[in-house]
DSSP file (Angstrom, degrees, kcal/mol; ACC not computed):
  #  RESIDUE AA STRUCTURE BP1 BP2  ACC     N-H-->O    O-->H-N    N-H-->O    O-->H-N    TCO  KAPPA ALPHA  PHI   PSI    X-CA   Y-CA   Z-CA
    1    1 A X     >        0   0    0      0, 0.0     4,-2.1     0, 0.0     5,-0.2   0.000 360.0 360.0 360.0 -27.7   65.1  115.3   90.3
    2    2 A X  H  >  +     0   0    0      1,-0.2     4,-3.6     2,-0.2     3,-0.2   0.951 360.0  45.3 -85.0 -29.7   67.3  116.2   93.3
    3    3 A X  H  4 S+     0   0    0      1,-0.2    -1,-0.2     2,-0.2     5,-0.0   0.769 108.9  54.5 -72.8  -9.5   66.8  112.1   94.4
    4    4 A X  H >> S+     0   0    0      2,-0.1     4,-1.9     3,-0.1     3,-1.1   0.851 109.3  45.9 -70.5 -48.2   67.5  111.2   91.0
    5    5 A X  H 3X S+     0   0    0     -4,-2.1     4,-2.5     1,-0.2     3,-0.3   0.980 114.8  49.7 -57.4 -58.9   71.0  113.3   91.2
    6    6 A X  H 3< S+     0   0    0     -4,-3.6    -1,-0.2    -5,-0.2     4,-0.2   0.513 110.3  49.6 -69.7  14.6   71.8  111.7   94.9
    7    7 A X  H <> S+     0   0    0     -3,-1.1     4,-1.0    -5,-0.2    -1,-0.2   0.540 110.7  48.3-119.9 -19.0   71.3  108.2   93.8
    8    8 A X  H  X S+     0   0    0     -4,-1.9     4,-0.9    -3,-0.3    -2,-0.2   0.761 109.6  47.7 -67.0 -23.0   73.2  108.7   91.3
    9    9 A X  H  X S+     0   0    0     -4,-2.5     4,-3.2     2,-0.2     5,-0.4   0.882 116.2  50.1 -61.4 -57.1   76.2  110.4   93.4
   10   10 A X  H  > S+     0   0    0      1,-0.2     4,-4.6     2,-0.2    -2,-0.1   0.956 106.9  58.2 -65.2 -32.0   75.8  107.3   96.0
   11   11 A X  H  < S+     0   0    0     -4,-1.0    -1,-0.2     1,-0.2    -2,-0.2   0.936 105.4  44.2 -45.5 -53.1   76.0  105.0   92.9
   12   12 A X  H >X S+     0   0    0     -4,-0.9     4,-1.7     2,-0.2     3,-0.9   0.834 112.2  53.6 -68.4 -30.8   79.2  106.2   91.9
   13   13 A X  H 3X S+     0   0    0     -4,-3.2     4,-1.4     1,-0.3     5,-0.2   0.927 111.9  50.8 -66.0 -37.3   80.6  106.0   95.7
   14   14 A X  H 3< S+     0   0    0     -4,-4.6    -1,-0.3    -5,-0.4    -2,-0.2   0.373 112.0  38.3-105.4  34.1   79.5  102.5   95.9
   15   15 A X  H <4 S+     0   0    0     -3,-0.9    -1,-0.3    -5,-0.0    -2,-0.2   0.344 119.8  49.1-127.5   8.5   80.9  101.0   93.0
   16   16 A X  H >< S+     0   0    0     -4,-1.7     3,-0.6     1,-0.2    -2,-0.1   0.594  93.2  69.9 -47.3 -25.3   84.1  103.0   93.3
   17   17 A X  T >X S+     0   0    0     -4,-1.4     3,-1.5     1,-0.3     4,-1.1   0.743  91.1  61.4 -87.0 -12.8   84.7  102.3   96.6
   18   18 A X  H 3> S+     0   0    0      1,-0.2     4,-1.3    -5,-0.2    -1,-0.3   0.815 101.2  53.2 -66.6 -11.2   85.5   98.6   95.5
   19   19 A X  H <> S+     0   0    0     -3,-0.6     4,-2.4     1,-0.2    -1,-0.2   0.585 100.6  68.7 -87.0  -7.1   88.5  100.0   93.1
   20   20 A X  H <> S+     0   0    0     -3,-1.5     4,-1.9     1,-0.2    -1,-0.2   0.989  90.2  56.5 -75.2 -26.2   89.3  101.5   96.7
   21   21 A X  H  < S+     0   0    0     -4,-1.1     4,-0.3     1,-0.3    -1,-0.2   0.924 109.8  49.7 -49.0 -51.9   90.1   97.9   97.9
   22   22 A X  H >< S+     0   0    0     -4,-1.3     3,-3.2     1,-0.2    -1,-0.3   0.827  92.1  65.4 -68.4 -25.1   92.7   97.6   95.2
   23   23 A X  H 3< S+     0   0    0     -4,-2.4     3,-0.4     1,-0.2    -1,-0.2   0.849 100.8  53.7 -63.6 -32.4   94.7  100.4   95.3
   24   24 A X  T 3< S+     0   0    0     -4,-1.9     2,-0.2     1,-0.2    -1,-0.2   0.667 109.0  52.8 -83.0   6.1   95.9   99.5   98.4
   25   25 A X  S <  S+     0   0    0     -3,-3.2    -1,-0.2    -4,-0.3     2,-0.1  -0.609  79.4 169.2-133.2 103.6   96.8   96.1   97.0
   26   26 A X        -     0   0    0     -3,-0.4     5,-0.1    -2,-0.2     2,-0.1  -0.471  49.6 -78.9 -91.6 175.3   99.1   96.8   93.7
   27   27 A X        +     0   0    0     -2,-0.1    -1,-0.2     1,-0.1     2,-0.1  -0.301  64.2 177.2 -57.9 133.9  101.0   94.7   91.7
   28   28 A X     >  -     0   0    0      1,-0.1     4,-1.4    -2,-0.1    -1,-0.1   0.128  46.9 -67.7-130.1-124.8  104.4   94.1   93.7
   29   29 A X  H  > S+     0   0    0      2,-0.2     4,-1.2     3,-0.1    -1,-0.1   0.819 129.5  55.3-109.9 -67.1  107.6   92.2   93.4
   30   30 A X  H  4 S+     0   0    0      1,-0.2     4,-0.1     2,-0.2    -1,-0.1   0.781 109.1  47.7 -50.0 -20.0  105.9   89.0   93.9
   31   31 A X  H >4 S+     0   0    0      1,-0.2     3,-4.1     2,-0.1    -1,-0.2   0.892 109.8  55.7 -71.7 -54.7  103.6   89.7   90.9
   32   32 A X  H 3< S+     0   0    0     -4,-1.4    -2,-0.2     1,-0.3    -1,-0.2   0.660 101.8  49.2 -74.4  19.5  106.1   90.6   89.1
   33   33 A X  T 3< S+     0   0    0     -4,-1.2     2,-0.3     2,-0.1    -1,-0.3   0.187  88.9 103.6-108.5  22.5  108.3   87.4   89.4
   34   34 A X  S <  S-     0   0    0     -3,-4.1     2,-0.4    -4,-0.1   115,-0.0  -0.680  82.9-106.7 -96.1 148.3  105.3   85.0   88.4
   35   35 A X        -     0   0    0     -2,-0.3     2,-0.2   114,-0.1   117,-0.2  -0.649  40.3-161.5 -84.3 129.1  105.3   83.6   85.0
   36   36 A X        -     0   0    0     -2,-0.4    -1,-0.0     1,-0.1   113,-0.0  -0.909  15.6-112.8-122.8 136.6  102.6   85.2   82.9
   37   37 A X        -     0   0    0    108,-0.3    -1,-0.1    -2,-0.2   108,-0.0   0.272  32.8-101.7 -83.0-129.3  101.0   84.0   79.7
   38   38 A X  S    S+     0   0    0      1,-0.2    -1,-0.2     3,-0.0    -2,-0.0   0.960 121.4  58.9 -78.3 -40.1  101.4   85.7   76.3
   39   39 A X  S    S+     0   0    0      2,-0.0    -1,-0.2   106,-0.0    -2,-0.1   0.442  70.0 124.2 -79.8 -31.0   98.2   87.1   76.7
   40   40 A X        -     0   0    0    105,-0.1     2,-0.2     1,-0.1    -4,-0.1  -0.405  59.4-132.4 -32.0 125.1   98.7   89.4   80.2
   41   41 A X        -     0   0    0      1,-0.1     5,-0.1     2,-0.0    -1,-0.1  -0.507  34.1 -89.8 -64.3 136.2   97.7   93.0   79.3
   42   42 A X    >   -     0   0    0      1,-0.2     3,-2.6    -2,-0.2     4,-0.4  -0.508  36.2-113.4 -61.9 142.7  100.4   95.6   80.6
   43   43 A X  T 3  S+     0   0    0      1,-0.3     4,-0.4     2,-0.2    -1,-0.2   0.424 119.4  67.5 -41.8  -5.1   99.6   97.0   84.5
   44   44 A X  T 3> S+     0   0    0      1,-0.1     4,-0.6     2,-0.1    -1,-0.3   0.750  92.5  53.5 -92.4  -8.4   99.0  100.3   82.5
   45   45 A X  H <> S+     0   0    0     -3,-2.6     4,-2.4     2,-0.2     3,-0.5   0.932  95.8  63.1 -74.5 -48.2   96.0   98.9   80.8
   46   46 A X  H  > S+     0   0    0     -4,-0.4     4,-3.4     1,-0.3     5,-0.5   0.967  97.1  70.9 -44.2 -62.7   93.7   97.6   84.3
   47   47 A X  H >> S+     0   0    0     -4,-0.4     4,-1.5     1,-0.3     3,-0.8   0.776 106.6  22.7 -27.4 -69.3   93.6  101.2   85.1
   48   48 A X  H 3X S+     0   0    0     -4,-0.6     4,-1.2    -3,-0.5    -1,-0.3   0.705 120.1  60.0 -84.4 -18.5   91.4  102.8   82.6
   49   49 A X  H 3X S+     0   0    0     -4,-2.4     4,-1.1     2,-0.2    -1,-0.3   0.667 107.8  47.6 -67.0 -20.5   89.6   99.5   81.8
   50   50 A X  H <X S+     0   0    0     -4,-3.4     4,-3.8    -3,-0.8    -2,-0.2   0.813 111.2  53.0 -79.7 -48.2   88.5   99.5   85.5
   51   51 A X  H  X S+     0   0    0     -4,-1.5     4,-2.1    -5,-0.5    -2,-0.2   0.849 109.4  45.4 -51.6 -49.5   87.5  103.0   85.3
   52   52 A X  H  X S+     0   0    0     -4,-1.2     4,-2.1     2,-0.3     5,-0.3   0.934 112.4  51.1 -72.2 -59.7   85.4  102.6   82.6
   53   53 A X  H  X S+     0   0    0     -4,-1.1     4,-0.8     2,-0.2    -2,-0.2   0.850 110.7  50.0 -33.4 -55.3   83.7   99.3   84.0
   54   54 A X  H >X S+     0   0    0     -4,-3.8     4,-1.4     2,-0.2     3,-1.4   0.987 107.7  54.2 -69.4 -50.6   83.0  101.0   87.3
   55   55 A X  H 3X S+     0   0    0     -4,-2.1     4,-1.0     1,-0.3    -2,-0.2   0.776 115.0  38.7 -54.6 -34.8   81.3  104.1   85.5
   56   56 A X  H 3X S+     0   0    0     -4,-2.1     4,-0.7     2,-0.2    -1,-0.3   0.571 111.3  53.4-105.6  -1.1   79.0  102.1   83.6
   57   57 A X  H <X S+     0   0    0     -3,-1.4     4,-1.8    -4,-0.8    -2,-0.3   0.979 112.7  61.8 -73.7 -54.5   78.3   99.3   86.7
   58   58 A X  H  X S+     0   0    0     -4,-1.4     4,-2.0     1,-0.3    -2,-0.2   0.649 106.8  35.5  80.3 -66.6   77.6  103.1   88.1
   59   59 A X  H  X S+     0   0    0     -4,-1.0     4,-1.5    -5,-0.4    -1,-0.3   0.904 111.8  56.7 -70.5 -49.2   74.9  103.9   85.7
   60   60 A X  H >X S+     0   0    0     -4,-0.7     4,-2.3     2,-0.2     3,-0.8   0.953 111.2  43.2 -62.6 -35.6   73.3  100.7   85.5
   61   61 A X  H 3X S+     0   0    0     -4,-1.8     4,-1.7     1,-0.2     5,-0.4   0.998 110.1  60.4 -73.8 -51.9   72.7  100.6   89.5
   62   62 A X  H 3X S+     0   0    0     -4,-2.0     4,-0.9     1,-0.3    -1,-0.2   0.708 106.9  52.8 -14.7 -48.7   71.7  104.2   88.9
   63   63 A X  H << S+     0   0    0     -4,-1.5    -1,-0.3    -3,-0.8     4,-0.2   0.860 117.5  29.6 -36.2 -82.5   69.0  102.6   86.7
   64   64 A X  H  < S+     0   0    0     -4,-2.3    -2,-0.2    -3,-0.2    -1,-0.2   0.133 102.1  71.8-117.2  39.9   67.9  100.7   88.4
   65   65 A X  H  < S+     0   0    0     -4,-1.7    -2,-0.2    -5,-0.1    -3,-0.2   0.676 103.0  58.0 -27.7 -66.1   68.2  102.3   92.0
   66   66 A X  S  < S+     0   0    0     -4,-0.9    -2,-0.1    -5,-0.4    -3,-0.1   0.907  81.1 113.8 -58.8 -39.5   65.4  104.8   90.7
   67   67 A X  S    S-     0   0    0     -4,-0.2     3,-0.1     1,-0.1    -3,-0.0   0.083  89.4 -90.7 -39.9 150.7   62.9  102.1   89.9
   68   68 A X        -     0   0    0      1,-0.1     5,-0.2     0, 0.0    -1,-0.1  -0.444  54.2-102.0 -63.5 145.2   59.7  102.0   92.0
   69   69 A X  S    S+     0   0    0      4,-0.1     2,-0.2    -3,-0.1    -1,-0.1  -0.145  70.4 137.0 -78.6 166.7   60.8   99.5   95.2
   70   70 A X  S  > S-     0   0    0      1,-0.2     4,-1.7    -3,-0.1    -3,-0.0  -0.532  76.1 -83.9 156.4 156.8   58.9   95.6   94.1
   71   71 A X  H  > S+     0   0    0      2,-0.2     4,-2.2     1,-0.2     5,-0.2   0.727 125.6  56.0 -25.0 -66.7   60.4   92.2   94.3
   72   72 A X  H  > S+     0   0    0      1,-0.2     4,-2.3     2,-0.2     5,-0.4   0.953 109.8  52.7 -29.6 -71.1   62.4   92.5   90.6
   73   73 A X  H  > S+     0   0    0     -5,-0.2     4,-0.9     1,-0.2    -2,-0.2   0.855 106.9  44.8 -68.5 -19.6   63.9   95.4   92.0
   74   74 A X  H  X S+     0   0    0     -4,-1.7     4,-1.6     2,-0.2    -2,-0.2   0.945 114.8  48.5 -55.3 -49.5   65.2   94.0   95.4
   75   75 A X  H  X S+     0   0    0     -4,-2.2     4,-2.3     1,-0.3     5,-0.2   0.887 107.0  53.7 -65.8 -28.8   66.7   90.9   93.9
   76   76 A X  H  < S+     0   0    0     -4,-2.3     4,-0.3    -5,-0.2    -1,-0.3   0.858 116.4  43.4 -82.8 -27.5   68.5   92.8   91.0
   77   77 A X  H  X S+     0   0    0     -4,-0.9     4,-1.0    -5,-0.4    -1,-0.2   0.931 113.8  49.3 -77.0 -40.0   70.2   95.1   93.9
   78   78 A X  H  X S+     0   0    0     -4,-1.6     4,-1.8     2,-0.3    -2,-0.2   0.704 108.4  48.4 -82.7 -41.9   70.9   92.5   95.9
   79   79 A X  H  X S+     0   0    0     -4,-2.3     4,-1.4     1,-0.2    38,-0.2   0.558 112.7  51.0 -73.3 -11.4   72.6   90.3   93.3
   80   80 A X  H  > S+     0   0    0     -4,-0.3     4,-0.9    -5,-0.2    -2,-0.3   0.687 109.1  52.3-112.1 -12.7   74.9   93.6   92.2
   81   81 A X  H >X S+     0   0    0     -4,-1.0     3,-2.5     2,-0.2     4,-1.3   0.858 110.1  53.8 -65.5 -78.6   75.8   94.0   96.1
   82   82 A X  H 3X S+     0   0    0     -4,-1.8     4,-2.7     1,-0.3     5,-0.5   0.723 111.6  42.4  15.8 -84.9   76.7   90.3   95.7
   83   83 A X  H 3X S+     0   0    0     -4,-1.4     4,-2.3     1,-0.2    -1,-0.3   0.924 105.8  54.1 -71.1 -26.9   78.8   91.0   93.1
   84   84 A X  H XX S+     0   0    0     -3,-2.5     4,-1.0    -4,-0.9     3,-0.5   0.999 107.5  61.2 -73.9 -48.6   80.7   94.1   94.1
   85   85 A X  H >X S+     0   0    0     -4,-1.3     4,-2.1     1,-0.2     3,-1.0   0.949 110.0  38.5 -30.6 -73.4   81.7   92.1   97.3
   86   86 A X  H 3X S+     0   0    0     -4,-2.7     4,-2.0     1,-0.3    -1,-0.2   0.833 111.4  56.4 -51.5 -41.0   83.2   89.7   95.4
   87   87 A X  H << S+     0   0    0     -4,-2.3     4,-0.4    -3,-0.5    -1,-0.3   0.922 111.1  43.0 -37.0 -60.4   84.6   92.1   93.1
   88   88 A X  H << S+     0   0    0     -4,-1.0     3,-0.4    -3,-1.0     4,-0.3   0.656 111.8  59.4 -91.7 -33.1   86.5   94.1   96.0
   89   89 A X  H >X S+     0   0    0     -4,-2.1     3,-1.9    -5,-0.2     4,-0.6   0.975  92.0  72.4 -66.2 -68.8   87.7   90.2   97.8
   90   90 A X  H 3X>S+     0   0    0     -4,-2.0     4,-2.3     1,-0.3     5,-0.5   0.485  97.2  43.4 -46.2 -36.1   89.5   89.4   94.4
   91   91 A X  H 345S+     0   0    0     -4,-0.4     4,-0.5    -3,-0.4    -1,-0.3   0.811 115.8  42.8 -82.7 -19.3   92.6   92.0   95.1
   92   92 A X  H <>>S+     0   0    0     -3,-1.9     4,-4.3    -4,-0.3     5,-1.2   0.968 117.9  44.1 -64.9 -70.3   93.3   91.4   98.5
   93   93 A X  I >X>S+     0   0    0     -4,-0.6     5,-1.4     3,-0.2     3,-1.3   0.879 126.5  36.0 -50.2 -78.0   93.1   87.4   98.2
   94   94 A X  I 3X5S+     0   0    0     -4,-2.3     4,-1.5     1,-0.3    -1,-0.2   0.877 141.6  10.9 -55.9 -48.0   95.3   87.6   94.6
   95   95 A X  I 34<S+     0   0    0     -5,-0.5    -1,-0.3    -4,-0.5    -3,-0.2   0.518 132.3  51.5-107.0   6.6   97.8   90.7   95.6
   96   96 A X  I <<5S+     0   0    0     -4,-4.3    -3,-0.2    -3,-1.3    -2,-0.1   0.784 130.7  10.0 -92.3 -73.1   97.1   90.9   99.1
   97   97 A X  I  <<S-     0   0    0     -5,-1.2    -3,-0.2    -4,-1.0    -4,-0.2   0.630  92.7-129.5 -86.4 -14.2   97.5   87.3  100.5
   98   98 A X     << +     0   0    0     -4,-1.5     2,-0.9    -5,-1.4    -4,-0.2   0.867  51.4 156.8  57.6  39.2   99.1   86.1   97.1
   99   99 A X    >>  +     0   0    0     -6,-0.7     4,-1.0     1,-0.1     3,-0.6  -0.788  14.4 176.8 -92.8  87.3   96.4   83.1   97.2
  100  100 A X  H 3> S+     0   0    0     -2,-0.9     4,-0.9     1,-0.2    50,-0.2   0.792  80.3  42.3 -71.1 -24.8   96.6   82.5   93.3
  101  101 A X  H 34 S+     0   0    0      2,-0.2    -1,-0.2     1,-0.1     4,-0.1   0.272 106.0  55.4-100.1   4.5   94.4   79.8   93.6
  102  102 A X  H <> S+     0   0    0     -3,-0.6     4,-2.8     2,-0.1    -2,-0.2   0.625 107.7  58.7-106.9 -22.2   91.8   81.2   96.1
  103  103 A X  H  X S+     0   0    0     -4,-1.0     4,-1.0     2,-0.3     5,-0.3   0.953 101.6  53.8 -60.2 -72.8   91.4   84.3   93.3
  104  104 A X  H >X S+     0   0    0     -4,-0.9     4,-2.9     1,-0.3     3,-0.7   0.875 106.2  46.1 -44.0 -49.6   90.5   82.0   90.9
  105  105 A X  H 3> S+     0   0    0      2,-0.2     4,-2.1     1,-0.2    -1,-0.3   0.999 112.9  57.6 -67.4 -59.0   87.7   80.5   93.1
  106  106 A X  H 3X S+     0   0    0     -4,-2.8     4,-1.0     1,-0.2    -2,-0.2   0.699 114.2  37.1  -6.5 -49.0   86.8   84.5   93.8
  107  107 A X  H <X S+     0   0    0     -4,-1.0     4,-2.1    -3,-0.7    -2,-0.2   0.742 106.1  62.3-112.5 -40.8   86.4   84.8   90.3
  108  108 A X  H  < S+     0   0    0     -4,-2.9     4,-0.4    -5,-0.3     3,-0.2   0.999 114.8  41.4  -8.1 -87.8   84.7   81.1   89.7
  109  109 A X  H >X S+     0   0    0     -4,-2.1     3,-2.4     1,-0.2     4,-0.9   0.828 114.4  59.0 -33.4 -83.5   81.6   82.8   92.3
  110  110 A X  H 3X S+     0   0    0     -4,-1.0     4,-3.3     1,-0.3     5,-0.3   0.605  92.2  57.7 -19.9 -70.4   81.9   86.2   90.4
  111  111 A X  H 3< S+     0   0    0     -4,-2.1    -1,-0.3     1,-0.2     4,-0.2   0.432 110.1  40.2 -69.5   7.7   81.1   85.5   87.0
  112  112 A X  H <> S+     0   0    0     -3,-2.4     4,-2.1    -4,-0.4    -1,-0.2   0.482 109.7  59.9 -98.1 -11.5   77.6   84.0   87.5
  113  113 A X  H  X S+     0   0    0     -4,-0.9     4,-1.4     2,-0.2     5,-0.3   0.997 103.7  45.0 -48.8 -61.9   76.9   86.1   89.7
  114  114 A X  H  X S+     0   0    0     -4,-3.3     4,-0.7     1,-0.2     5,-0.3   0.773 114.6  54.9 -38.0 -42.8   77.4   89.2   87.2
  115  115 A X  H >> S+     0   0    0     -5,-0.3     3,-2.6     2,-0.3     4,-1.5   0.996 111.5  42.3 -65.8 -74.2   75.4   86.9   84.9
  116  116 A X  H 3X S+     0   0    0     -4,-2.1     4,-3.1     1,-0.3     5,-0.4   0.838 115.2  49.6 -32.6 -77.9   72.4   86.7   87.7
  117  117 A X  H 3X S+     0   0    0     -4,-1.4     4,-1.0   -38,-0.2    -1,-0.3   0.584 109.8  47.7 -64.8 -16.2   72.8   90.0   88.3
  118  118 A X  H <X S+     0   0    0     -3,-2.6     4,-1.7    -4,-0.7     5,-0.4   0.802 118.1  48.3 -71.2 -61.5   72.6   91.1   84.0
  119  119 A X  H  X S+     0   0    0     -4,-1.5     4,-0.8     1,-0.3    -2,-0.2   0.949 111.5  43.3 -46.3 -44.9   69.5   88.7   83.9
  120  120 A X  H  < S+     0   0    0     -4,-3.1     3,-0.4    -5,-0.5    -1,-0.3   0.892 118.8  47.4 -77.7 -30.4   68.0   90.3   86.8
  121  121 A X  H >< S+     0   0    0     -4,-1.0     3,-8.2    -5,-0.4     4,-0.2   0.988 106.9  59.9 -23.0 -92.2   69.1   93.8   85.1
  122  122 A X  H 3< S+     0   0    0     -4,-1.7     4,-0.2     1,-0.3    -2,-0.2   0.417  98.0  54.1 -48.7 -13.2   67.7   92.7   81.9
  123  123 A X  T 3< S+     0   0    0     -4,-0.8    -1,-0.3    -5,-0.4    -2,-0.1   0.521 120.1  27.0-113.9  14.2   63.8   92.2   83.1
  124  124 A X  S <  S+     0   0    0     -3,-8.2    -2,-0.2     1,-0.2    -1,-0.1   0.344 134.6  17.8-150.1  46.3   63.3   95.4   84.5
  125  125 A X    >>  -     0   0    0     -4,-0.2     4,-1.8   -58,-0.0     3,-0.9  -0.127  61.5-168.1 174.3  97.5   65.4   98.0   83.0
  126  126 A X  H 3> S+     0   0    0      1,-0.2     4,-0.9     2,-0.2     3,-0.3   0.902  93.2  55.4 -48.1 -68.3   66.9   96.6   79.3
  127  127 A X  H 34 S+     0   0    0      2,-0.3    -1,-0.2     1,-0.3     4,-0.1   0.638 106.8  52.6 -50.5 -38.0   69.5   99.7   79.2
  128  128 A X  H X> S+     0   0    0     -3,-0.9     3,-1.1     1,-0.2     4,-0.7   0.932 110.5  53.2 -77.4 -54.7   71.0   98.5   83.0
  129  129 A X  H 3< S+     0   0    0     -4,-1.8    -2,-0.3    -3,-0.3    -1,-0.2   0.661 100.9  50.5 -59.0 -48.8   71.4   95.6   81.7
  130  130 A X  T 3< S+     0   0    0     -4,-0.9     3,-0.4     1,-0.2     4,-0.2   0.342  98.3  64.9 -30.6 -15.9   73.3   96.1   78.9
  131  131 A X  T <> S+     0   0    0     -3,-1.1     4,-0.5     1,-0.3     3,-0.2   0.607  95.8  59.9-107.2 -18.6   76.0   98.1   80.4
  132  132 A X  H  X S+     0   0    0     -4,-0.7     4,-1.5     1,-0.1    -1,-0.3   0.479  79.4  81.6 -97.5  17.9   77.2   95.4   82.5
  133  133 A X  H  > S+     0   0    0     -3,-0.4     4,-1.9     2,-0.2    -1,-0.1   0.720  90.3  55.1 -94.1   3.3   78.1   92.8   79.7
  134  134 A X  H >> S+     0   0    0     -4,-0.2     3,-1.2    -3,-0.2     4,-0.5   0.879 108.5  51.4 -72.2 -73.8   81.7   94.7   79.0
  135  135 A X  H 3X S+     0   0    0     -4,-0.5     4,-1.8     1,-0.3     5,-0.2   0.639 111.0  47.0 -43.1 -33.5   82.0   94.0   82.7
  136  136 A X  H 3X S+     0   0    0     -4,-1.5     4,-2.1     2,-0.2    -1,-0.3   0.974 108.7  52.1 -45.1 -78.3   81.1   90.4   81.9
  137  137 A X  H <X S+     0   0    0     -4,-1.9     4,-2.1    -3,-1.2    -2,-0.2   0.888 109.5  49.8 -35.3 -66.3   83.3   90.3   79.2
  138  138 A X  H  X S+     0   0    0     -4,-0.5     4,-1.2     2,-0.2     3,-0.4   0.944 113.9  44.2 -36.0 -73.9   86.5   91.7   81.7
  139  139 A X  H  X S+     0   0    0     -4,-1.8     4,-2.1     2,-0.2    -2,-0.2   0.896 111.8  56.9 -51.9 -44.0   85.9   89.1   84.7
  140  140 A X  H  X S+     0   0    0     -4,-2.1     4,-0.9     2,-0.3    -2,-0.2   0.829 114.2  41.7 -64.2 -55.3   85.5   86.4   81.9
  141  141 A X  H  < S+     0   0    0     -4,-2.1     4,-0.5    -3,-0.4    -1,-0.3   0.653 105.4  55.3  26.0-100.2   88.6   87.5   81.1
  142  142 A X  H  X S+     0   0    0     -4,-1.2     4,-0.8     2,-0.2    -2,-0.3   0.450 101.0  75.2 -97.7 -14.9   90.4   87.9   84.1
  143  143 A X  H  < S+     0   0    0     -4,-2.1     4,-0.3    -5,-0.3    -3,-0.2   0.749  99.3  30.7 -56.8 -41.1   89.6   84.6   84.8
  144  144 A X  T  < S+     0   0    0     -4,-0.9    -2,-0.2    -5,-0.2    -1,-0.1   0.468 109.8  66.2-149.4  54.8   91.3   82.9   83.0
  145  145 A X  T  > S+     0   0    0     -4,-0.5     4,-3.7     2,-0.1  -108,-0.3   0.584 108.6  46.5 -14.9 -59.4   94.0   85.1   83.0
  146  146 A X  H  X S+     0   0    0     -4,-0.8     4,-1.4     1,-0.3    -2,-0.2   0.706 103.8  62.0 -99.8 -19.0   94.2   84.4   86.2
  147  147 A X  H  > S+     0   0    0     -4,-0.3     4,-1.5     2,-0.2    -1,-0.3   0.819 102.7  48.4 -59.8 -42.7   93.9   80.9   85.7
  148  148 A X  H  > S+     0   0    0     -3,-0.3     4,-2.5     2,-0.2     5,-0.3   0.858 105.9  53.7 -73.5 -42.7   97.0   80.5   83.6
  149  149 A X  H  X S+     0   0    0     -4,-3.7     4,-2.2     2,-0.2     5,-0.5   0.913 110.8  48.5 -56.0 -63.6   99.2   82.3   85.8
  150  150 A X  H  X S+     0   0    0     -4,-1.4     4,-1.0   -50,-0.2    -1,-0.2   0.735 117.9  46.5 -13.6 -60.5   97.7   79.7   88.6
  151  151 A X  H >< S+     0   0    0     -4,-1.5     3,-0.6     2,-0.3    -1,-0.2   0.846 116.4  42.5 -15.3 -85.4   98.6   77.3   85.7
  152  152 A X  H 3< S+     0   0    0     -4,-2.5    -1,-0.2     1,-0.3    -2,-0.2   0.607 122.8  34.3 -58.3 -43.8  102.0   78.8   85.1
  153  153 A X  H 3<        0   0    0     -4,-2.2    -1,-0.3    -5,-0.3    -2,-0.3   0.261 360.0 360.0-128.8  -0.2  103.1   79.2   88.4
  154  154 A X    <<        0   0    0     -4,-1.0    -1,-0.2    -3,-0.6    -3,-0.1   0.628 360.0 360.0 -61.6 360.0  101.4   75.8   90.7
């Protein structure tokens, strides 16, 4: 029980700590003087949608984190480190370095990863698996979002 509690604790540290990457790069003067389409969500929205996303990527690693160690489970960890890297690149490159078109390749990688990483979820803990397809959904999304502004603004 108590290793069930601390792997859940570390769970939450390591998929937070990618939101940590962003806070130090917000939306700035230069976001806001880019042409955006209809479809951009207001900057109050990301917050709690992010929150929500990380709490359940949070659970799912939780998930399957507990599992007895075996092949399944290495790859499925290995594919959700994967993707929280990639996750944590996207705000630097888009609001850090203001690479609109290097994001977009960020986010290109990203979303089959998350998809590897569901699939690999999905054959040994159904419930883990589930709980990332909002997150699916969001990147999918924010892709092309991020795509138009590229779009908008090349």
């Amino acid at each position: 029980m108590a290793r069930s509690v601390l792997l859940l604790v570390a769970s939450f540290a390591i998929c937070f700590s990618a939101s940590l990457v962003g806070i130090a790069f917000k939306p700035d003067a230069w976001f806001a003087a880019l042409s955006k389409p209809a479809f951009q969500p207001p900057n109050w929205l990301f917050g709690p949608v992010w929150t929500l996303l990380y709490a359940l990527m949070s659970v799912a690693l939780w998930r399957v984190w507990r599992l007895p160690p075996s092949r399944d489970r290495r790859a499925a960890l290995l594919l959700f480190a994967l993707q929280l890297v990639l996750n944590a690149a996207w705000t630097p490159v888009f609001f850090g370095a203001h690479a609109i078109g290097a994001a977009l390749v960020v986010l290109a990688m990203l979303v089959p990863i998350v998809l590897a990483t569901i699939i690999q979820f999905w054959r040994i803990d159904r419930p883990a698996s589930a709980m990332l397809w909002p997150y699916l959904a969001w990147i999918g999304f924010a892709l092309v979002l991020n795509a138009a502004i590229w779009w908008l603004n090349a």
